[in-house]
C-alpha positions as CSV (number, residue, x, y, z in Angstrom):
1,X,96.1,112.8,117.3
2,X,98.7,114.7,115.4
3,X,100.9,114.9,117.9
4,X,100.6,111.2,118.5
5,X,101.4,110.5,114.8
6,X,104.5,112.5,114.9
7,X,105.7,111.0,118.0
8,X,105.3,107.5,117.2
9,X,106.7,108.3,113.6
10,X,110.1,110.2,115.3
11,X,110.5,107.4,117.7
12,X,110.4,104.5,114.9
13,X,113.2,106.5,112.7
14,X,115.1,106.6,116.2
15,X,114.6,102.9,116.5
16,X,115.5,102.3,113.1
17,X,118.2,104.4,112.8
18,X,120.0,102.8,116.4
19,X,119.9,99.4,114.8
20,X,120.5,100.0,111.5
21,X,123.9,101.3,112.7
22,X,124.3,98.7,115.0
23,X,123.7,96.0,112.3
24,X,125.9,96.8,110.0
25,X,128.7,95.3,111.8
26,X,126.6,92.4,112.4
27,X,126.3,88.9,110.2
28,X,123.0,87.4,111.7
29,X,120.5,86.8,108.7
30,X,118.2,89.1,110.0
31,X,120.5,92.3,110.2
32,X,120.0,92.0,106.4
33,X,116.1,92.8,106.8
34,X,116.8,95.8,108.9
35,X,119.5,97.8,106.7
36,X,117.3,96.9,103.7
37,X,114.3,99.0,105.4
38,X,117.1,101.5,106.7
39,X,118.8,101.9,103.1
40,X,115.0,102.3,101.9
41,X,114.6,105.2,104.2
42,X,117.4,107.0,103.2
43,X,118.7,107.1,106.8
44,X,122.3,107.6,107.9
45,X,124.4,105.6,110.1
46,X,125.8,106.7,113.5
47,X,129.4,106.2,114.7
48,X,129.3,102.7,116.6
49,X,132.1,102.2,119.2
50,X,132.6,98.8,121.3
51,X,130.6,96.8,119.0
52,X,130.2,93.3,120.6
53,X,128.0,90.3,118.8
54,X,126.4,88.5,122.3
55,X,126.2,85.1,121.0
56,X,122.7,83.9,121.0
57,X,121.3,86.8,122.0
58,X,122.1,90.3,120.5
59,X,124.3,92.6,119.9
60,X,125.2,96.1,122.0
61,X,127.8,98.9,120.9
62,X,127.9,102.4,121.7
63,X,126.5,105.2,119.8
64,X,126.7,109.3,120.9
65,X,128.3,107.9,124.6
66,X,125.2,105.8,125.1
67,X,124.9,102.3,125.3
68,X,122.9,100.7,123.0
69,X,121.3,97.0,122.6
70,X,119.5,95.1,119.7
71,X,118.3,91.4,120.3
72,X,116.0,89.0,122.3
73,X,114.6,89.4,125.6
74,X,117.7,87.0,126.8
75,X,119.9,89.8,126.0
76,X,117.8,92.3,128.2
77,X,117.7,89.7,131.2
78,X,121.4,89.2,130.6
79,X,121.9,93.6,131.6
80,X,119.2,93.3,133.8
81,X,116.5,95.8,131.8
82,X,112.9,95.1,132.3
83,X,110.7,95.3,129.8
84,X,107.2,97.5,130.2
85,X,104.2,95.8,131.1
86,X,102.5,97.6,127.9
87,X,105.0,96.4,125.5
88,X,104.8,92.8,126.6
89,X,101.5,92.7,125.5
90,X,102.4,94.1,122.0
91,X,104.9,91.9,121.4
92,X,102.9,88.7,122.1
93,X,99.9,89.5,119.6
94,X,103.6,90.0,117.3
95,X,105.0,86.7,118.3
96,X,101.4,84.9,118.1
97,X,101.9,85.7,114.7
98,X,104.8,83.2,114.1
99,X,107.3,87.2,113.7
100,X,110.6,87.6,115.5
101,X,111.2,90.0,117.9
102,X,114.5,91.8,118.3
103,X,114.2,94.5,121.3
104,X,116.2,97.9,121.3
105,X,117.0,99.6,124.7
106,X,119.1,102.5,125.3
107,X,120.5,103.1,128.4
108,X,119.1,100.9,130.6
109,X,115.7,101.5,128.9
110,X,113.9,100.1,126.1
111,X,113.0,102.1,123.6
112,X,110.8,99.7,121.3
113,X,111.4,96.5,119.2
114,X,111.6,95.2,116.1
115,X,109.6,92.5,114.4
116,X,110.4,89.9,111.7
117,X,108.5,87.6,109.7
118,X,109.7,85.2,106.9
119,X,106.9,83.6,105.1
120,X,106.8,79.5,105.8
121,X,107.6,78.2,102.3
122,X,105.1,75.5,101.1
123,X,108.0,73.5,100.3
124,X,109.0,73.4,104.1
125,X,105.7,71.3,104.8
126,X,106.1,69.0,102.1
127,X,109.7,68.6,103.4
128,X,108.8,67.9,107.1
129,X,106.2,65.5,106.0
130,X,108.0,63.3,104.0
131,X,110.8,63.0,106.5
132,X,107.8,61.9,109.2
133,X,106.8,59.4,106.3
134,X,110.5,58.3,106.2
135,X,110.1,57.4,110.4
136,X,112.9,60.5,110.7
137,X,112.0,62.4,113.7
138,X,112.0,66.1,113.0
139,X,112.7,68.7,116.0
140,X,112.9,72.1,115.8
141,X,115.3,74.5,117.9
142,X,115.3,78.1,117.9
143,X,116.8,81.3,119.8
144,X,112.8,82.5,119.2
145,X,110.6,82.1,122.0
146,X,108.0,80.2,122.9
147,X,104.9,82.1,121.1
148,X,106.9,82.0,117.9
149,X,108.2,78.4,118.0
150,X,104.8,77.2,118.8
151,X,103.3,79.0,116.1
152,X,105.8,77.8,113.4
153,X,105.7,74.6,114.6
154,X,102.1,73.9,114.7
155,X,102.0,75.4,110.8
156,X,104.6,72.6,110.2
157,X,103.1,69.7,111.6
158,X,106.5,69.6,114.2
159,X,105.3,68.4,117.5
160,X,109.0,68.5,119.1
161,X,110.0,71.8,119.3
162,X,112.6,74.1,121.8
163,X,112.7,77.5,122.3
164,X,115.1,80.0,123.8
165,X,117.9,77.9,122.5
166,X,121.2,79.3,122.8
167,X,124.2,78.2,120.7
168,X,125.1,75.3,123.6
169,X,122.1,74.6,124.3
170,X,121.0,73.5,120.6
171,X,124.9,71.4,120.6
172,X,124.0,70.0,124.0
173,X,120.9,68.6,122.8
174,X,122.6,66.9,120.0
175,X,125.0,65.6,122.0
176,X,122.1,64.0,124.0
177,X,120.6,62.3,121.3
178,X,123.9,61.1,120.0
179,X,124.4,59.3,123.4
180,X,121.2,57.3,122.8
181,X,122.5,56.1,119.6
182,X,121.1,58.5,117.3
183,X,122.6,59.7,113.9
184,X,121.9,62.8,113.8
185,X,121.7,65.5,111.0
186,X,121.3,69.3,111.8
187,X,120.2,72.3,109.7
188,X,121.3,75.6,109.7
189,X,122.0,78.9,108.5
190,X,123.7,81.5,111.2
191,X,126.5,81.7,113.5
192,X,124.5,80.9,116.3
193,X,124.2,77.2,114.5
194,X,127.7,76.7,114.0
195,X,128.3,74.4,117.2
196,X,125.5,71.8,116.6
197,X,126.7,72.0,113.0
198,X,129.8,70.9,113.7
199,X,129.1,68.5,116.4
200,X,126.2,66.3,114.5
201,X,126.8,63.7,112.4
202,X,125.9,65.5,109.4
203,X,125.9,69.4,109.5
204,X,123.3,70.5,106.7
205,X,124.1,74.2,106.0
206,X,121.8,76.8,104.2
207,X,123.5,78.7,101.3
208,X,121.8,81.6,101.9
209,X,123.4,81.6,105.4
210,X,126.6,83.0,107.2
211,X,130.1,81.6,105.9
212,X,130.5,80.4,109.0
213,X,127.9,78.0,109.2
214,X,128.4,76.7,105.9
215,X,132.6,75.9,106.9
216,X,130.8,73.8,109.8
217,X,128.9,71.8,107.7
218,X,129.5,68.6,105.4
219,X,127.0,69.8,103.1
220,X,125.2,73.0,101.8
221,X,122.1,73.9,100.2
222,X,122.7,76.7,97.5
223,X,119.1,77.4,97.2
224,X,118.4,77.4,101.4
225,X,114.9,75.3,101.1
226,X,114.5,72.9,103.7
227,X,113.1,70.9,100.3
228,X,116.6,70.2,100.2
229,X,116.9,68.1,103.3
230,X,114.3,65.5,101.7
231,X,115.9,65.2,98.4
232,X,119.6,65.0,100.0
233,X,118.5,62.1,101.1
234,X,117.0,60.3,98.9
235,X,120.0,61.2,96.5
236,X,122.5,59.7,99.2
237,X,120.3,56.8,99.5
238,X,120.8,56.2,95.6
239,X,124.4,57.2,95.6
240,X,125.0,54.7,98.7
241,X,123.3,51.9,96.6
242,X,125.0,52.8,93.4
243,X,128.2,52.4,95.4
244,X,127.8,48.8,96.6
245,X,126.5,47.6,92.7
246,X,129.9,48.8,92.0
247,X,131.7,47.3,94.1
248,X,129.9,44.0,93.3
249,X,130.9,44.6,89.9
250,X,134.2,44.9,90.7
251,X,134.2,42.2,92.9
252,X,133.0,39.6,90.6
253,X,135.6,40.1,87.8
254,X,138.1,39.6,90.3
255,X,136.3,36.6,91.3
256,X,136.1,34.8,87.9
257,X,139.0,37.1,86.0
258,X,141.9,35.8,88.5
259,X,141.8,32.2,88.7
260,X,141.1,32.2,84.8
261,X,144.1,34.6,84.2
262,X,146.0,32.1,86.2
263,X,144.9,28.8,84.3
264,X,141.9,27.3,86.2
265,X,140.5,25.9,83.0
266,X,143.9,24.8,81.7
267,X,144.0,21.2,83.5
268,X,140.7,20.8,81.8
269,X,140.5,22.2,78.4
270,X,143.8,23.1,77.7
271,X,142.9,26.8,77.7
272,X,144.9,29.7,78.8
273,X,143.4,33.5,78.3
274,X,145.6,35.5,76.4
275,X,146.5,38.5,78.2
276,X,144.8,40.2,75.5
277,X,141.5,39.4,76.7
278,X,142.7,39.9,80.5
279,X,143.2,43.3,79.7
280,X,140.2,43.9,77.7
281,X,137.6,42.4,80.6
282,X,139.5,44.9,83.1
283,X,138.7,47.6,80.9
284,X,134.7,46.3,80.5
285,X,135.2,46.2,84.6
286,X,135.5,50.2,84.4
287,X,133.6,50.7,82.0
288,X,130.5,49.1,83.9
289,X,131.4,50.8,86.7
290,X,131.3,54.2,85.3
291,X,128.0,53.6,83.1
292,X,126.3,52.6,86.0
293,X,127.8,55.8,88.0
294,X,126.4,57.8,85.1
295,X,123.0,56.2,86.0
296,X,122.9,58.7,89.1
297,X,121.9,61.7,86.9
298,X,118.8,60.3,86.1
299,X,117.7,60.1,89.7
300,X,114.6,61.8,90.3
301,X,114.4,63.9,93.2
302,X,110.8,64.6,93.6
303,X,108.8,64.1,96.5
């Protein structure tokens, strides 16, 4: 039983050790998890040569003259490694669990894997339900697979879900739903998301995420809670109606303000304006504007 212990215990440090070296050339959000748990061991890093980030599915470098690779089970297919029966089975009670799994091999061989969980926020329900209650139809696409996506979708009430989405696959969807006349807004945080940022019609990046994503976006959330989503659009919806009272303001002091500047009521009364007053309604005109502008940071954003 000792033995055992000591086995399993000298072949996690391996693990960790592999992809903590591997990671630290890497920007995916969940390298970060890894080197924390790496630093908190005190390990070292090994000398990584040929580093190469696999889009969508891992990344592979080699360390001591031995290839190594860290990522989904995409990335194995992709070098043609199998994975053992045994370890399958492991890593479906993981995935059943809503965690991510990120595989290491070595050599043609897999060595173990690596799992990930992130809490579900409570705000990311409250989010999701709101935008069903606003007729916006939610769907969720991730490089996880299907054990995981199900799992976090059924927590968040999503019924349209994809997994084992690649970086084209999740832009080719969009493009898809753009054909049929949808506006469609995407939310992201990594590389990987970059593409469907870029192609939606409005690219919703986390702030917690890479730079990347955040350059392919039109807007970012600092804090990275999919709350944000909801409240981003109620405050557009405010801002787009704050726009067009302005612009009826502006529009109806042209409306009366010209022909009276020009001497409508002259034939009549015998007035003319003085320019005077001209230039002292224009100056109301802004001023209304900008008050009711102002009006905008009273908005409640609560949901």
């Amino acid at each position: 039983k000792n033995e055992s212990s000591e086995a399993y215990l000298d072949q996690r440090e391996k693990i960790l050790k592999l992809a903590g070296s591997l990671n630290q050339n890497s920007e995916h959000p969940l390298s970060n998890a890894v080197l924390d748990q790496f630093k908190a061991e005190n390990l070292q890093f090994e000398k990584v040569q040929n580093f190469e980030n696999i889009s969508g599915k891992g990344v592979k470098g080699k360390i001591n003259d031995e290839d190594i690779l860290l990522g989904n089970e995409a990335l194995l297919k992709h070098f043609n490694i199998e994975i053992p029966e045994d370890l399958k089975q492991k890593v479906i009670l993981k995935q059943d669990e809503a965690k991510t799994i990120s595989y290491l091999a070595k050599s043609g061989k897999v060595m173990g894997f690596l799992s990930f969980s992130d809490k579900i926020k409570s705000t990311s329900k409250q989010a999701i339900d709101y935008l069903h209650s606003q007729n916006i139809q939610v769907i969720m696409m991730t490089g996880d697979n299907e054990h995981t996506a199900k799992a976090v979708a059924t927590e968040l009430g999503i019924k349209n879900y994809k997994a084992n989405c690649l970086p084209e696959d999740k832009m080719n969807e969009i493009k898809k739903l753009q054909a049929e006349g949808k506006i469609v807004a995407m939310t992201g945080d990594g590389i990987n998301d970059a593409p469907a940022l870029a192609q939606s019609n409005i690219g919703i990046a986390m702030g917690t995420g890479t730079d990347v994503a955040m350059e392919s976006a039109e807007i970012t959330l600092l804090k990275g809670d999919i709350l944000g989503v909801a409240k981003s659009k109620i405050l557009s919806e405010k801002l787009l109606k704050n726009i067009k009272e302005n612009l009826f303001f502006a529009f109806i002091y042209n409306v009366l303000g010209i022909p009276l500047a020009a001497g409508l009521l002259y034939p009549f009364f015998g007035i003319l304006l003085s320019p005077m007053i001209a230039a002292a309604a224009m100056s109301f005109s802004s001023v209304s504007v900008i008050l009711n502008s102002l009006r905008l940071n009273n908005v409640k954003l609560e949901i």
